[in-house]
BAMIZA-10292 format. One record per residue: residue in one letter; z, y, x of N, C-alpha, C, O in turn. Coordinates in pm, whole numbers. Last residue first. Layout:
N
(r A; (Z; Y; X); (Z; Y; X); (Z; Y; X); (Z; Y; X))
...
***
This chain:
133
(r X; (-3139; 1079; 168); (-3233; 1062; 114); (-3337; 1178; 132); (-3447; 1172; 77))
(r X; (-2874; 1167; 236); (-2979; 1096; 333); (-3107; 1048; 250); (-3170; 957; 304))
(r X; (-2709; 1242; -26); (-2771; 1319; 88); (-2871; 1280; 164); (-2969; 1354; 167))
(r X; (-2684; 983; -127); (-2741; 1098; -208); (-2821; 1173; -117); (-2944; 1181; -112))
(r X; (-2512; 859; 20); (-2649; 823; -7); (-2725; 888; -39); (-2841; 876; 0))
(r X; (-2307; 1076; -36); (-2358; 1044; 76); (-2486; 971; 146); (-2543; 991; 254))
(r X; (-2226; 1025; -277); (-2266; 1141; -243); (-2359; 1147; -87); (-2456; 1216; -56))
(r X; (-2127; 789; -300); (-2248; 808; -370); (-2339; 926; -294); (-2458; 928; -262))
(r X; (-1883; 766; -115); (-1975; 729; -68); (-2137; 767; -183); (-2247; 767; -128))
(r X; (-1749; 972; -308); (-1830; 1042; -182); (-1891; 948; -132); (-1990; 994; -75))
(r X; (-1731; 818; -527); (-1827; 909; -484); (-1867; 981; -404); (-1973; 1044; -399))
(r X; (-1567; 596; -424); (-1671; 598; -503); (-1766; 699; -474); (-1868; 679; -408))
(r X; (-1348; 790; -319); (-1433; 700; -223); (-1566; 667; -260); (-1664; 684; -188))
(r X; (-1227; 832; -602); (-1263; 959; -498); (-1408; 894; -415); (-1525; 926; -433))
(r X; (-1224; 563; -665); (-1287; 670; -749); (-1344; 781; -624); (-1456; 802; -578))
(r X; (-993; 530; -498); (-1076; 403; -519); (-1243; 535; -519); (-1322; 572; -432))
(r X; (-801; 703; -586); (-816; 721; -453); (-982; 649; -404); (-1060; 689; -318))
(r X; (-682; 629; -820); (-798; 752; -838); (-849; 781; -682); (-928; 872; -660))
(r X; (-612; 392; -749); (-731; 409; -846); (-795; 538; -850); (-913; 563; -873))
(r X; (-418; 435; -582); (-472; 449; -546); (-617; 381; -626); (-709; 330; -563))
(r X; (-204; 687; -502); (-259; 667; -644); (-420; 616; -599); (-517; 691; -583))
(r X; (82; 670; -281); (-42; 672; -298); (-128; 616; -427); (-117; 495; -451))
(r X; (376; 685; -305); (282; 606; -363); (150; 655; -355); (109; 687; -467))
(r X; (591; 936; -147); (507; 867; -259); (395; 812; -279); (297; 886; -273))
(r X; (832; 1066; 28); (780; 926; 29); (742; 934; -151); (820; 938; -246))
(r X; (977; 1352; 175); (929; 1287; 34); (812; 1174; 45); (698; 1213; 73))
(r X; (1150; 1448; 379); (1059; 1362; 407); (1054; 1318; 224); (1143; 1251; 172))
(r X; (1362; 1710; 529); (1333; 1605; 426); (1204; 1575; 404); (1128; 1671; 406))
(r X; (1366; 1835; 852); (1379; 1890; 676); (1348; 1733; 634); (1311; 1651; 718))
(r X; (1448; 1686; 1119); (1426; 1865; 1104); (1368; 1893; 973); (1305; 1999; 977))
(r X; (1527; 1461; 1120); (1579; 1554; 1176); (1578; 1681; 1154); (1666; 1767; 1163))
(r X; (1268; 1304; 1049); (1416; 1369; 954); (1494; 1467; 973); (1533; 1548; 889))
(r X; (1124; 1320; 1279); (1115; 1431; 1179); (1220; 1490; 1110); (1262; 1605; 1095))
(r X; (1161; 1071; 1347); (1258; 1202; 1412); (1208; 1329; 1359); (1252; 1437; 1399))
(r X; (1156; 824; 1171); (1114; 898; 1215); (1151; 1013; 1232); (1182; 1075; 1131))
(r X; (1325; 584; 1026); (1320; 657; 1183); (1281; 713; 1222); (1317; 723; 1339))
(r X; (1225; 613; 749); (1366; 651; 776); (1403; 647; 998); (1490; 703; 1064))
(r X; (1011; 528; 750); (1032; 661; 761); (1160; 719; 786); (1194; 829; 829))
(r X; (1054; 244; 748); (968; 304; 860); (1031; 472; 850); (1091; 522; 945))
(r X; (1206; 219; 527); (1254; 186; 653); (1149; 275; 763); (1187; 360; 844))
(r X; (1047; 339; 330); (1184; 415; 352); (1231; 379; 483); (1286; 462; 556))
(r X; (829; 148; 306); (828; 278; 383); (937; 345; 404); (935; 420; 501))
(r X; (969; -63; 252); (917; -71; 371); (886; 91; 406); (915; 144; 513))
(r X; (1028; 27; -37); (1143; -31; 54); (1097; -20; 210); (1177; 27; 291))
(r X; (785; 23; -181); (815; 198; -119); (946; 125; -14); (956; 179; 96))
(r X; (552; -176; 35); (640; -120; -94); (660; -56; -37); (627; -28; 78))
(r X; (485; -232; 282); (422; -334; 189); (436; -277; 76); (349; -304; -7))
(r X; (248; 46; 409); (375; -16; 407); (335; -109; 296); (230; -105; 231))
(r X; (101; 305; 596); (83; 165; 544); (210; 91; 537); (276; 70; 639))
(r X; (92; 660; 495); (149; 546; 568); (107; 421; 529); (70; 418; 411))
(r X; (-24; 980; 638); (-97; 854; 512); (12; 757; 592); (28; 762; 714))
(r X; (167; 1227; 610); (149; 1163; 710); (120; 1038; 586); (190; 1006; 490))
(r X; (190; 1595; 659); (188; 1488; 572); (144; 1401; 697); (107; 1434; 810))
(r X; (423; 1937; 676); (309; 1838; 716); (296; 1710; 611); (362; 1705; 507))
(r X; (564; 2111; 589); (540; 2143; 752); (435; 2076; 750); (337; 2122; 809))
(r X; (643; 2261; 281); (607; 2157; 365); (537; 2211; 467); (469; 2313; 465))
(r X; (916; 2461; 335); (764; 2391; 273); (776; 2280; 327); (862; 2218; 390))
(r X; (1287; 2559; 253); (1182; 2433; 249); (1084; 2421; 248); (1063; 2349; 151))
(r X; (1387; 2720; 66); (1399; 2791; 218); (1284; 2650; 278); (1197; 2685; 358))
(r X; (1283; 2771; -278); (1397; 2712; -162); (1281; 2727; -2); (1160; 2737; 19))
(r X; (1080; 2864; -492); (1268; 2912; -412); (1306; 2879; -376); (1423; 2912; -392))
(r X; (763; 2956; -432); (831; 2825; -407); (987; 2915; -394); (1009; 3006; -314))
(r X; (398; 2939; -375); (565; 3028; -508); (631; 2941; -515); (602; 2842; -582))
(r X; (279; 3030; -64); (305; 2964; -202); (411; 3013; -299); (488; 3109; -290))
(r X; (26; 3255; -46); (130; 3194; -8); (180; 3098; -120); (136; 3089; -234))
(r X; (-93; 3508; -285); (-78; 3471; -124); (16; 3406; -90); (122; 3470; -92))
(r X; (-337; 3386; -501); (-249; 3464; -479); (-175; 3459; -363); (-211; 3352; -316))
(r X; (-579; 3408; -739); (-528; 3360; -618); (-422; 3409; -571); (-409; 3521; -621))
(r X; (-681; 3213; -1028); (-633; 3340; -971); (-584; 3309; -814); (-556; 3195; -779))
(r X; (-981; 3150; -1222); (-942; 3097; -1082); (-831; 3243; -1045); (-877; 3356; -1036))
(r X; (-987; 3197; -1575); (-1002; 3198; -1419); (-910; 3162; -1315); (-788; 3149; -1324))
(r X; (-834; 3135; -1827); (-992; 3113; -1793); (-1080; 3164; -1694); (-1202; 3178; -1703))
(r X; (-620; 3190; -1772); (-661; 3301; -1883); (-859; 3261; -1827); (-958; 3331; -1805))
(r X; (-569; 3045; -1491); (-505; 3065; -1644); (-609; 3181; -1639); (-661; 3241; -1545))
(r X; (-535; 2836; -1212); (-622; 2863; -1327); (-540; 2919; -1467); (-465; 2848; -1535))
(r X; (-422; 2923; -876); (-410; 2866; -1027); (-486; 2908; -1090); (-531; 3019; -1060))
(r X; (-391; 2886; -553); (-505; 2881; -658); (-429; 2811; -782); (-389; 2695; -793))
(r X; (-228; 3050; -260); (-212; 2941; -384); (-316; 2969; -498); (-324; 3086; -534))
(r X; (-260; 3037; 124); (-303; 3077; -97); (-276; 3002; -176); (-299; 2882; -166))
(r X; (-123; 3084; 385); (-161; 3005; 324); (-209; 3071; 181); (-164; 3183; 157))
(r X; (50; 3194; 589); (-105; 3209; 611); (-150; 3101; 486); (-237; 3025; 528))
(r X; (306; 3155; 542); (227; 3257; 499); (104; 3332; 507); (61; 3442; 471))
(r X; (341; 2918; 571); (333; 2918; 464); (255; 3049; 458); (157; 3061; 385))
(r X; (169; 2789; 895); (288; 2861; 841); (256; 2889; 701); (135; 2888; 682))
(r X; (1; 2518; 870); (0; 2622; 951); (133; 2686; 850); (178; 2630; 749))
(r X; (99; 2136; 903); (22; 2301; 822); (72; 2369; 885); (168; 2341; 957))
(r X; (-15; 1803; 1049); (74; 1965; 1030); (-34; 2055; 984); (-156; 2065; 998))
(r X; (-128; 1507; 904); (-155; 1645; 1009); (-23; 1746; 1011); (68; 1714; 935))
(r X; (-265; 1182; 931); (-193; 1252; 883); (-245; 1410; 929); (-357; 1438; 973))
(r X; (-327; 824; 940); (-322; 1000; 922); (-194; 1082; 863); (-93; 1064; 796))
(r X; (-166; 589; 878); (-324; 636; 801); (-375; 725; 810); (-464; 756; 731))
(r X; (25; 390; 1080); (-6; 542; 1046); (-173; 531; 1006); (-268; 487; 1071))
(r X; (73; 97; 1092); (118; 140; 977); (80; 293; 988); (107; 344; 880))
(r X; (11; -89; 1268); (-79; -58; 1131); (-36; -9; 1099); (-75; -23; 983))
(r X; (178; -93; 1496); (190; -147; 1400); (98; -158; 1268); (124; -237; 1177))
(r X; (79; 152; 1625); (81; 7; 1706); (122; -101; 1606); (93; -215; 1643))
(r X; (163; 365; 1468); (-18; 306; 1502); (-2; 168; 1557); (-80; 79; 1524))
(r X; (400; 345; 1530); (358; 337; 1384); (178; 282; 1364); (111; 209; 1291))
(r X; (429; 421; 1755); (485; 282; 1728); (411; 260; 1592); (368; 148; 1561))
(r X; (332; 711; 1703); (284; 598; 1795); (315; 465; 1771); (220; 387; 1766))
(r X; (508; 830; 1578); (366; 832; 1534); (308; 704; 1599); (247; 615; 1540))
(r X; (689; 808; 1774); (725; 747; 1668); (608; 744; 1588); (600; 644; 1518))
(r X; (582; 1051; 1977); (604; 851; 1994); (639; 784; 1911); (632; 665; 1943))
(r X; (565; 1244; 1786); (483; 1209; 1858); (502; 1057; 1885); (447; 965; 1825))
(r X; (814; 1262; 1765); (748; 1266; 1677); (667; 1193; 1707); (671; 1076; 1671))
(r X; (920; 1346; 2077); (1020; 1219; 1993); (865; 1198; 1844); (822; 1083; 1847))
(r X; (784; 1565; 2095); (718; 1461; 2155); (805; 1304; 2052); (760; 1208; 1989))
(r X; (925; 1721; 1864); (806; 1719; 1851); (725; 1609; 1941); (621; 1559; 1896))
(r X; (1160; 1713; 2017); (1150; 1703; 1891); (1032; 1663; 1830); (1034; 1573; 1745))
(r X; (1116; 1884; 2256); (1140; 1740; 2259); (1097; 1666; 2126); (1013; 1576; 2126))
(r X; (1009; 2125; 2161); (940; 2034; 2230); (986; 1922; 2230); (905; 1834; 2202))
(r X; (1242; 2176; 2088); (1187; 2188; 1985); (1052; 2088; 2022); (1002; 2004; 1948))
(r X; (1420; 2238; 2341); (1467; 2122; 2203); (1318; 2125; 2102); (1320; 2026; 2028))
(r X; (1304; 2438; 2414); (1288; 2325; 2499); (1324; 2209; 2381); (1254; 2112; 2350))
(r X; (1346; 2673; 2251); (1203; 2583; 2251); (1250; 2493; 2358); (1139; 2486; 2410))
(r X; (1636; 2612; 2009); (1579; 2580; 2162); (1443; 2603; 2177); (1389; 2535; 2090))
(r X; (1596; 2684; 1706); (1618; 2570; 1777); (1601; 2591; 1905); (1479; 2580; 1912))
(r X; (1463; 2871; 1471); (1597; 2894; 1596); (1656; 2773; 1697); (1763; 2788; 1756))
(r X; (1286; 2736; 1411); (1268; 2897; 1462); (1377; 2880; 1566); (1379; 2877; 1689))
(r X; (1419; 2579; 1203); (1343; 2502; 1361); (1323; 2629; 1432); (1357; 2613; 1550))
(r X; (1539; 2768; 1022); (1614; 2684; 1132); (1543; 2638; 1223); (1588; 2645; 1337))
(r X; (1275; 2911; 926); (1423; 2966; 976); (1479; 2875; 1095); (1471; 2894; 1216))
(r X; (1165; 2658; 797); (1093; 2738; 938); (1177; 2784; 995); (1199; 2743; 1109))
(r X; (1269; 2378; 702); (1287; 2534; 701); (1286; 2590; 825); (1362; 2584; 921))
(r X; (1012; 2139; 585); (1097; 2170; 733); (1105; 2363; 682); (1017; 2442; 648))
(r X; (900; 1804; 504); (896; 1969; 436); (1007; 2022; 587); (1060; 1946; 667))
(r X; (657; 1589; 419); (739; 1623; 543); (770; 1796; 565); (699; 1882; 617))
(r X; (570; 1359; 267); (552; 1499; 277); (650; 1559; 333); (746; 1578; 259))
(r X; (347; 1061; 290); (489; 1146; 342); (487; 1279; 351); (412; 1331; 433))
(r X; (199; 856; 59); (189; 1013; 101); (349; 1033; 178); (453; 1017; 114))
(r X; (84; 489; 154); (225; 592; 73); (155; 790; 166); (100; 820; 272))
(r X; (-96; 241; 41); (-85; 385; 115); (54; 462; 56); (100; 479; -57))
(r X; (0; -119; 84); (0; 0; 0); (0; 124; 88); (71; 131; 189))
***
């Protein structure tokens, strides 16, 4: 099974961490990414850029509105995501539960949806035949 890890971190506090600690933190990541490949188990993943280089897109009154950053009240984004391979969500809690991320904000583990994931694939491979033609 794919699981989504959403890997949220308050900028404030890692801000104020050491940069030598922060580097470590980040290689510790790094090699735990690693064991995880050596196992089958990392699907991708990435880090986001700071919240406030970011937009948020909602639809009301029968347009696209945009607006800057996200609309969020707690001190928390998300920092990043990471595709996991696990048998169940039990296996991913274990895997994720070592990863030295924890360390630095909370880790939301969910299920990858993966009929509509199936679908997606569906068509971009369509799309793709499409093109080379």
């Amino acid at each position: 099974m794919k699981f989504v890890c959403l890997g949220y971190i308050d900028l404030a506090k890692f801000n104020a961490i050491p940069e030598e600690r922060r580097k470590a933190l980040m290689e510790e990541c790094f090699a735990y990414d690693n064991e995880l490949r050596q196992g089958g188990h990392f699907a991708g993943g990435g880090a986001l850029d700071v919240p406030e280089n970011s937009v948020t897109l909602r639809y009301q009154e029968n347009q696209v509105q945009v607006t800057d950053g996200p609309f969020v009240e707690t001190k928390e984004q998300i920092g990043g995501i990471l595709l996991l391979e696990a048998r169940d969500l039990n296996h991913a809690i274990q895997l994720m539960s070592k990863h030295p991320g924890v360390k630095m904000g909370p880790f939301e583990i969910r299920p990858a949806d993966e009929a509509t994931n199936l679908a997606i694939a569906a068509v971009a491979e369509q799309f793709a035949k499409n093109a080379n033609l």
